[in-house]
VMD Tcl script that draws the C-alpha trace (Angstrom):
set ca {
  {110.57 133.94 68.59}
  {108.64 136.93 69.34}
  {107.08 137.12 66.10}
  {106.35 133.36 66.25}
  {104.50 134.24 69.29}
  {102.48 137.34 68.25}
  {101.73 135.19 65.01}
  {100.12 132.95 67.40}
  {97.73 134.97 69.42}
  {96.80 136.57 65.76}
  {95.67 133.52 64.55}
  {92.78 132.23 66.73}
  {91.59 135.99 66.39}
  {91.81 136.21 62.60}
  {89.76 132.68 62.33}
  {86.76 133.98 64.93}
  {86.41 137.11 63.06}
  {86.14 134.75 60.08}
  {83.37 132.48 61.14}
  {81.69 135.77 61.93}
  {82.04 137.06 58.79}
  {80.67 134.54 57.30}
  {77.48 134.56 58.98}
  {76.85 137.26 57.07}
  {76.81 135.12 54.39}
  {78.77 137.72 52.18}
  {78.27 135.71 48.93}
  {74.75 136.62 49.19}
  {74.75 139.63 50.76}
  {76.98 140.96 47.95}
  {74.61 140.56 44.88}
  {71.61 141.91 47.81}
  {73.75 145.39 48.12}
  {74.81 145.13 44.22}
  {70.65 145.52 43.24}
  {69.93 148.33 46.63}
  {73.33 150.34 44.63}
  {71.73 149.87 41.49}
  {68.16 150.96 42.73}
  {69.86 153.99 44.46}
  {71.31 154.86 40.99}
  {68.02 154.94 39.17}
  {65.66 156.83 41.75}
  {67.33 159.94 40.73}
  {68.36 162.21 37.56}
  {71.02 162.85 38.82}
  {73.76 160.86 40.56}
  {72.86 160.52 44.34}
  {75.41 162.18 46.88}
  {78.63 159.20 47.28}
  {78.15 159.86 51.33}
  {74.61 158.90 51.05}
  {75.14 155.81 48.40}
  {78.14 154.43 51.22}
  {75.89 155.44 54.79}
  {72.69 153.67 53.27}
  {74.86 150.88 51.85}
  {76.31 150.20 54.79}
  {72.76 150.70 56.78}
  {71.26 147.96 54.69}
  {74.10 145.32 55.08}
  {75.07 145.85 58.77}
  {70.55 144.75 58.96}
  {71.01 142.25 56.06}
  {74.16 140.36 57.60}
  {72.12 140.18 61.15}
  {69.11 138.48 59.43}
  {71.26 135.79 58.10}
  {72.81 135.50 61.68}
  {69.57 134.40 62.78}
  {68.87 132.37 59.75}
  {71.72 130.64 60.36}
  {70.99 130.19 64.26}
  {67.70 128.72 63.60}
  {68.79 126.70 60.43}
  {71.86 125.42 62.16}
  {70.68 121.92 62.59}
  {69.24 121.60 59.32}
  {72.87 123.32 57.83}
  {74.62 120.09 59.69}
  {72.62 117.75 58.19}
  {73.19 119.14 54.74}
  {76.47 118.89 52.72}
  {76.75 122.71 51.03}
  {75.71 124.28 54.69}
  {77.50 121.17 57.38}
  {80.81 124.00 57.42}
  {78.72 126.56 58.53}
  {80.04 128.26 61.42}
  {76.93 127.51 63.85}
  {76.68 124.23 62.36}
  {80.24 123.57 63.07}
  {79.69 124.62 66.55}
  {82.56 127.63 65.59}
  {80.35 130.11 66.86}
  {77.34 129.54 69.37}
  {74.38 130.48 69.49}
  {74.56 133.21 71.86}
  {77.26 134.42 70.61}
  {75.73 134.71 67.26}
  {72.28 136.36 69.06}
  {74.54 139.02 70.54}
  {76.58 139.10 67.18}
  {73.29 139.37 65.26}
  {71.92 142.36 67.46}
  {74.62 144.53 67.52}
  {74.90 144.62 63.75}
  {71.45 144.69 63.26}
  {70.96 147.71 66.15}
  {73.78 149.70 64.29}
  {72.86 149.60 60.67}
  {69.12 150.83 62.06}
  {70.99 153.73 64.05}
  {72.83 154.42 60.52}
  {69.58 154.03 58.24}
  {67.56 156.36 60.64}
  {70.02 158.62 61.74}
  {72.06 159.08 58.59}
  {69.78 158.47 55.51}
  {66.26 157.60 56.15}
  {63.22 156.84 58.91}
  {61.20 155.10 55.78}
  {64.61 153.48 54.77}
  {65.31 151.95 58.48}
  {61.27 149.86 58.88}
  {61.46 149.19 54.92}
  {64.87 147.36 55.75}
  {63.94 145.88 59.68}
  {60.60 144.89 57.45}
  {62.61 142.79 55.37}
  {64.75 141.41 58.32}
  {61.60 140.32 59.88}
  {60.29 138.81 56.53}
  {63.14 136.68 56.04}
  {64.41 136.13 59.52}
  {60.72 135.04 60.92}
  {58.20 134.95 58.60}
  {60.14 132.92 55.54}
  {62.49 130.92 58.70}
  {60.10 129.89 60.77}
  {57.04 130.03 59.44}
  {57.28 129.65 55.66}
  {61.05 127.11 55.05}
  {59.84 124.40 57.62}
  {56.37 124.00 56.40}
  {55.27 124.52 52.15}
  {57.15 123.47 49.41}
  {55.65 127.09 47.67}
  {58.48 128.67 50.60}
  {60.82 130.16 47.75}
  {57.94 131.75 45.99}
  {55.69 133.15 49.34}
  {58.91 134.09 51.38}
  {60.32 135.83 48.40}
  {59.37 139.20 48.64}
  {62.01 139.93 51.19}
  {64.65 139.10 49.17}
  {63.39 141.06 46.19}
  {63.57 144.26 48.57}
  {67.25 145.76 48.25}
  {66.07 147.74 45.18}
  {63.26 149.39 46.77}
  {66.01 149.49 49.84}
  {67.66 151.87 47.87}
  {65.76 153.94 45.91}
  {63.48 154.82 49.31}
  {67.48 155.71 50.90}
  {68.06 158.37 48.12}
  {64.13 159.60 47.46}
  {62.59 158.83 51.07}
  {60.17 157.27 48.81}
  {58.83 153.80 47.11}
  {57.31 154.73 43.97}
  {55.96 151.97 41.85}
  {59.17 151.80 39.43}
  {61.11 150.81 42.44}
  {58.83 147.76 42.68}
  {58.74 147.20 39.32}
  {62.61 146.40 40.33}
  {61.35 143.89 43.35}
  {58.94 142.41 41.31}
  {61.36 141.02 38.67}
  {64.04 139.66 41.84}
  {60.85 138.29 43.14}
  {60.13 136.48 39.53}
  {63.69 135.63 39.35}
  {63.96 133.75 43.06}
  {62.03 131.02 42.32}
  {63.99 129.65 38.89}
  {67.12 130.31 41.07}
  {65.99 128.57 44.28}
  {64.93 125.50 42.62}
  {67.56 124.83 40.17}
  {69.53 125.08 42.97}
  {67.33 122.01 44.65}
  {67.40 120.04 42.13}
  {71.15 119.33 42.13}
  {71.47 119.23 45.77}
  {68.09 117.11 46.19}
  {69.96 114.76 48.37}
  {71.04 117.22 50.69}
  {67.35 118.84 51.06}
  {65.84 115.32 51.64}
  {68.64 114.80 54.80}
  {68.13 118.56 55.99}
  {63.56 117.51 55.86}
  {63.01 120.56 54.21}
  {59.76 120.64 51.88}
  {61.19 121.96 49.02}
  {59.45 121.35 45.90}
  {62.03 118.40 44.20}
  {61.54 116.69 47.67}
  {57.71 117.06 47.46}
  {56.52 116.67 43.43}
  {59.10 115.43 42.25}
  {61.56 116.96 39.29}
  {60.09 116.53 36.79}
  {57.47 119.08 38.11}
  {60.05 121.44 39.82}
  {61.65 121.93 36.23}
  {58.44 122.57 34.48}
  {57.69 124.94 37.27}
  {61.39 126.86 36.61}
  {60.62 127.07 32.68}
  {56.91 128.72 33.05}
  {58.77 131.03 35.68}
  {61.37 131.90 33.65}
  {58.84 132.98 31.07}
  {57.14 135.19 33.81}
  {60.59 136.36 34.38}
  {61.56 137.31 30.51}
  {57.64 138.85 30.37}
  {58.57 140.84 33.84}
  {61.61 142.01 32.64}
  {60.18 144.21 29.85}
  {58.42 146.70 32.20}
  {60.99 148.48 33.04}
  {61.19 149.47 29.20}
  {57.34 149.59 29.23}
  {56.92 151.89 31.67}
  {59.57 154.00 30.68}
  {62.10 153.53 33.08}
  {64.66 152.22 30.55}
  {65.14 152.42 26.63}
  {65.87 150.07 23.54}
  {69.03 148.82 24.79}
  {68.07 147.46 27.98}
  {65.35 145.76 26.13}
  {67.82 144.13 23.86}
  {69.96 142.87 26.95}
  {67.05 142.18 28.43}
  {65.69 139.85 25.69}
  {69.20 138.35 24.91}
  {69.84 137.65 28.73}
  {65.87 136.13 28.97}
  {66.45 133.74 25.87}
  {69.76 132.34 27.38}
  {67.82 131.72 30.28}
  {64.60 129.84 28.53}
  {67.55 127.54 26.77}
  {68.81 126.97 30.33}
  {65.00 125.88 31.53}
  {64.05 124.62 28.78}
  {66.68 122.04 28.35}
  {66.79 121.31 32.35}
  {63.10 120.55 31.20}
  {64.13 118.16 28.27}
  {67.14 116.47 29.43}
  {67.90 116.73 32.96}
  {71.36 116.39 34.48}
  {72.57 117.45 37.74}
  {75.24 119.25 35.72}
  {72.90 121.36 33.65}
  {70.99 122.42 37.00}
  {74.55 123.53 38.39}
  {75.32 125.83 35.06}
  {71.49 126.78 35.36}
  {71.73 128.08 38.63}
  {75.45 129.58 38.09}
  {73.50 131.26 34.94}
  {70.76 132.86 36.87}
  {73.15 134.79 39.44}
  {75.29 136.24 36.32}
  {71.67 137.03 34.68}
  {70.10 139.26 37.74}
  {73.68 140.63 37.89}
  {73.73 141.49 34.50}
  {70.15 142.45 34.01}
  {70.39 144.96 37.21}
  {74.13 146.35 35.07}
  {72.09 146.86 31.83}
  {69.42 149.21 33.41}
  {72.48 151.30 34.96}
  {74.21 151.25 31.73}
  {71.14 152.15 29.49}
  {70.65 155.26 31.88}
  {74.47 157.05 32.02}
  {75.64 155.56 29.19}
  {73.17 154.41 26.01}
}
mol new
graphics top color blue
foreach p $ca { graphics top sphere $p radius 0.5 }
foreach p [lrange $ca 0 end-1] q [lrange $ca 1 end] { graphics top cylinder $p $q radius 0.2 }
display resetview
């Protein structure tokens, strides 16, 4: 009976801490850290200290899970109208508001105390930089208003790599944008595919996004001549020396299964195909970000 009963105060405890873990929005916030480790990797020679690669790791996603908090506070009556976000846990009135403000800035407070104390000052403002790009500027200003918001609003969420090379170098030399600059590419093919099979969903939630606006049929000529950008983008890394011949190759391979994916969404459109393209593009960046690790320690 005892048991029974301590099971039972557990419980309600183990679900809160739940709904506040995911407004973090961990799914995200995973593949975000995965590029900042990857960036960290590749600033260096030599392989950056492990208590450095945790501390800024940590830094970056204790500020990365508070700017989805407030994403997610200011988006939650847009998440209830929409079918993927309605489970939320502000739009499921889990969590409130205030609760999430508080929630939001004591996460956010500590990973800037860990950034500046424990790895960087340059690290902590390029990080609270991006928290205010995507948690005010993209929000409020850029979501709500321009169908062009995945492209403009972007730039924060190509960050993480120059994240981590400035925690390891205190610096944010141009190869480390070279790194944003093909996320940045790479958000807009992701974004839309994305739309374009949940296009009911963005029409209830009276978002502009660029299916709702133009129309398809212009969204998925918009994600093929991106995704060439994004194959064209991808070679600078072995341009400029950063990389060698085999990240090229799995560079070119990855790009081409990519221009199938847009170029059939662009031929014969199915809400099916836009699913697999989107799936595609998150194994892609993952894979693309693994190659230029591998082709430095191990090719």
């Amino acid at each position: 009976m005892q048991t029974h009963t301590t099971n039972e105060r557990i419980a309600p405890i183990a679900h809160l801490a739940r709904q506040y873990w995911l407004l973090t929005k961990p799914r995200v916030t995973q593949l975000a850290l995965f590029c900042a480790v990857i960036g960290m990797f590749l600033s260096t020679p030599e392989l950056p200290a492990p208590a450095l690669v945790l501390k800024a790791t940590l830094g970056i996603w204790l500020l990365a899970g508070a700017a989805f908090a407030v994403n997610s506070i200011i988006e939650r009556h847009v998440d209830a109208r929409m079918l993927r976000t309605r489970m939320r846990p502000l739009a499921r009135g889990e969590i409130t508001p205030a609760q999430a403000i508080f929630f939001s800035g004591g996460i956010g407070g500590a990973g800037m105390w860990v950034l500046y104390t424990q790895v960087n000052a340059l690290t902590m403002w390029l990080t609270f930089a991006t928290f205010v790009g995507y948690a005010v500027i993209y929000t409020v200003l850029l979501k709500p208003y321009t169908p062009q918001n995945i492209v403009i609003g972007g730039m924060s969420g190509a960050m993480p790599p120059v994240l981590g090379w400035a925690a390891v170098t205190n610096a944010a030399p141009a190869e480390a944008w070279v790194l944003a600059l093909i996320i940045f590419v790479w958000t807009p093919p992701h974004f839309w595919a994305l739309a374009l099979y949940r296009l009911d969903d963005y029409r209830k939630s009276g978002l502009p996004m660029l299916p709702v606006t133009h129309g398809s049929e212009l969204t998925r000529l918009h994600i093929l001549l991106y995704t060439v950008a994004l194959v064209a983008v991808t070679t600078l890394p072995f341009v400029t020396q950063m990389a060698g011949v085999p990240y090229l190759a799995a560079a070119l391979a990855l790009g081409a299964v990519f221009l199938v994916y847009a170029w059939r969404l662009l031929r014969d459109y199915s809400d099916r195909l836009a699913r697999a393209t989107f799936n595609y593009s998150i194994v892609y960046l993952s894979a693309l970000f693994a190659a230029l690790l591998i082709d430095k320690y191990v090719a």
